[in-house]
Structures are given as C-alpha cells and as structure tokens.
C-alpha positions in Angstrom: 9.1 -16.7 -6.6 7.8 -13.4 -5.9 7.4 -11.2 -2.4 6.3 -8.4 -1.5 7.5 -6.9 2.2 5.6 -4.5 4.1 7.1 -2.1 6.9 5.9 1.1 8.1 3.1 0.5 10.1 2.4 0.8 14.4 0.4 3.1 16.9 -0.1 6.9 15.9 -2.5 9.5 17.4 -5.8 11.0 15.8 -4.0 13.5 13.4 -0.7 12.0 13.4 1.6 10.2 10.1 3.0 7.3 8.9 4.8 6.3 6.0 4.0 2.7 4.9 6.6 1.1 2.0 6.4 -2.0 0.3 9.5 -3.9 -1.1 9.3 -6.5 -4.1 11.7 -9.1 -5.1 12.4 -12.1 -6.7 12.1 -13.2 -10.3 10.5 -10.1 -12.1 10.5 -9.3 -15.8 7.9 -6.1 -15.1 5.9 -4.8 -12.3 2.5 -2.6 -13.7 -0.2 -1.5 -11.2 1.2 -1.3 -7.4 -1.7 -0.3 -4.7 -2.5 -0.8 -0.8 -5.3 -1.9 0.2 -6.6 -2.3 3.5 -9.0 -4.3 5.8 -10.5 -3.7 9.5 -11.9 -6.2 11.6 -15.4 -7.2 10.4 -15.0 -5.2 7.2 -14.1 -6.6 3.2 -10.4 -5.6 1.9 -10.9 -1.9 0.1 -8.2 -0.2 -1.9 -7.2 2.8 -0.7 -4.7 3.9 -3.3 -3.3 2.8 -6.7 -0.2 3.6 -9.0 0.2 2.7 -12.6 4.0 2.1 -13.8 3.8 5.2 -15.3 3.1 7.2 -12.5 -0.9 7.8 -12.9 -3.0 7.1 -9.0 -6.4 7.1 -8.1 -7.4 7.1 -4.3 -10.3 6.0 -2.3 -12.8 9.4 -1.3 -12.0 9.1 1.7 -8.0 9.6 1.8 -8.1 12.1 -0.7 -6.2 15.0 0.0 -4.6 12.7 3.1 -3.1 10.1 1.9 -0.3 10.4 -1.8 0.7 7.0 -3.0 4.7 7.2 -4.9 6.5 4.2 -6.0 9.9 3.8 -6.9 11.0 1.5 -10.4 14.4 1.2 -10.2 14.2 0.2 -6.5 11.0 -2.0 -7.3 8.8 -0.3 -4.2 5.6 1.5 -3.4 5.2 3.6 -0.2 2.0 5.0 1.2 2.7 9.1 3.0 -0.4 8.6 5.2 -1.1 12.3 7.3 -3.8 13.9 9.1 -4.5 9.9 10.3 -8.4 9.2 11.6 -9.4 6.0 13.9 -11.4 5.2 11.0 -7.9 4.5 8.8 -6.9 1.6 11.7 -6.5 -1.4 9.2 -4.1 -3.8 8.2 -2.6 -2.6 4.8 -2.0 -4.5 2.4 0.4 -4.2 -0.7 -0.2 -5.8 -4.0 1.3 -5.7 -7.2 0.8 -7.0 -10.9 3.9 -8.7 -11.9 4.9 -9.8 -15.2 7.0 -13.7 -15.2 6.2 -14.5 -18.1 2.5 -13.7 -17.3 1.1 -10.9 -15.3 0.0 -12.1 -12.1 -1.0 -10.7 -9.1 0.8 -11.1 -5.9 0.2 -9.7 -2.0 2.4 -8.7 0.9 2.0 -10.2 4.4 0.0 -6.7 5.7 1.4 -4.3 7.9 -1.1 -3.0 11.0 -1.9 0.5 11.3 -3.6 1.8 14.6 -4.8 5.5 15.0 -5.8 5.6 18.6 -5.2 8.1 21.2 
C-alpha cells in the first residue's frame, strides 16, 4: 500500500505564500516523477508543476516565475513554494507520484485546498 499526504494549504491574501508538501509512504522500491496538480470548481485537474527523480521540473505558463517545485529523496517528499499567490491559483492541489512496487504505477494524495481571497 501506498499514500501520499498532503499539508500546506488554507486562506492567503492576493500576493501572499504558501508552502504546500507532500509525504509518501508505504511499500516503495522507487519513486520517479512527483508533480501537483490542481483543480477549481467547474474546471478539469491541470498540472501545475513536475519533478523528475533527478531533479529536472517543468511548470505550467502561468506559475512560472511564482511557483518552484523541490522534492526531497531520502525523505520521500515533494513540496510546492507557492508566492506572489493570485485568486486565480484557489484550487485543490493535488499530489501524485509514479511509484515503482514491482511496477510503476501512479498513485494520488487526498488534495489539500488552497484559497487566495482577500
């Protein structure tokens, strides 16, 4: 069994920060790509920011520059430094990583809201 935990995420005002991190644990031989993604209410799930296990990220257009994705190995975790927060980034985020039991699979956290909101 495999989970992922989310923590990080609440209220912040227009321009504010928040540091999102994601846990993993359980039976793991290898964890490869780590990202968030997120979702708003009437909108599909859009990643906002991936990590390779060796350190390489890509970002969707609109974070970049705002938003710097880092993940830990040895600690098995992937955090989100979100500044310079917009209305437009209230979501739930979401953490997902590809996990290797045997196979690589993919496996989700629970989601963690964010609200920018003066």
């Amino acid at each position: 069994q495999v989970q992922l935990v989310e923590s990080g995420g609440g209220l912040v005002q227009p321009g504010g920060s928040l540091r999102l991190s994601c846990a993993a644990s359980g039976s793991i031989f290898s964890i490869g790509a780590m990202g968030w993604y997120r979702q708003a209410p009437g909108n599909q799930r859009e990643l906002v920011a991936s990590i390779t296990s060796g350190g390489g990220t890509k970002y969707l257009d609109s974070v970049k520059g705002r938003f710097t994705i880092s993940r830990d190995n040895a600690k098995k975790m992937v955090y989100l430094q979100m500044n310079s927060l917009k209305p437009e980034d209230t979501a739930v985020y979401y953490c997902k990583a590809e996990v290797y039991r045997g196979s690589w699979n993919n496996y989700w956290g629970q989601g963690t809201q964010v609200t920018v909101s003066s």
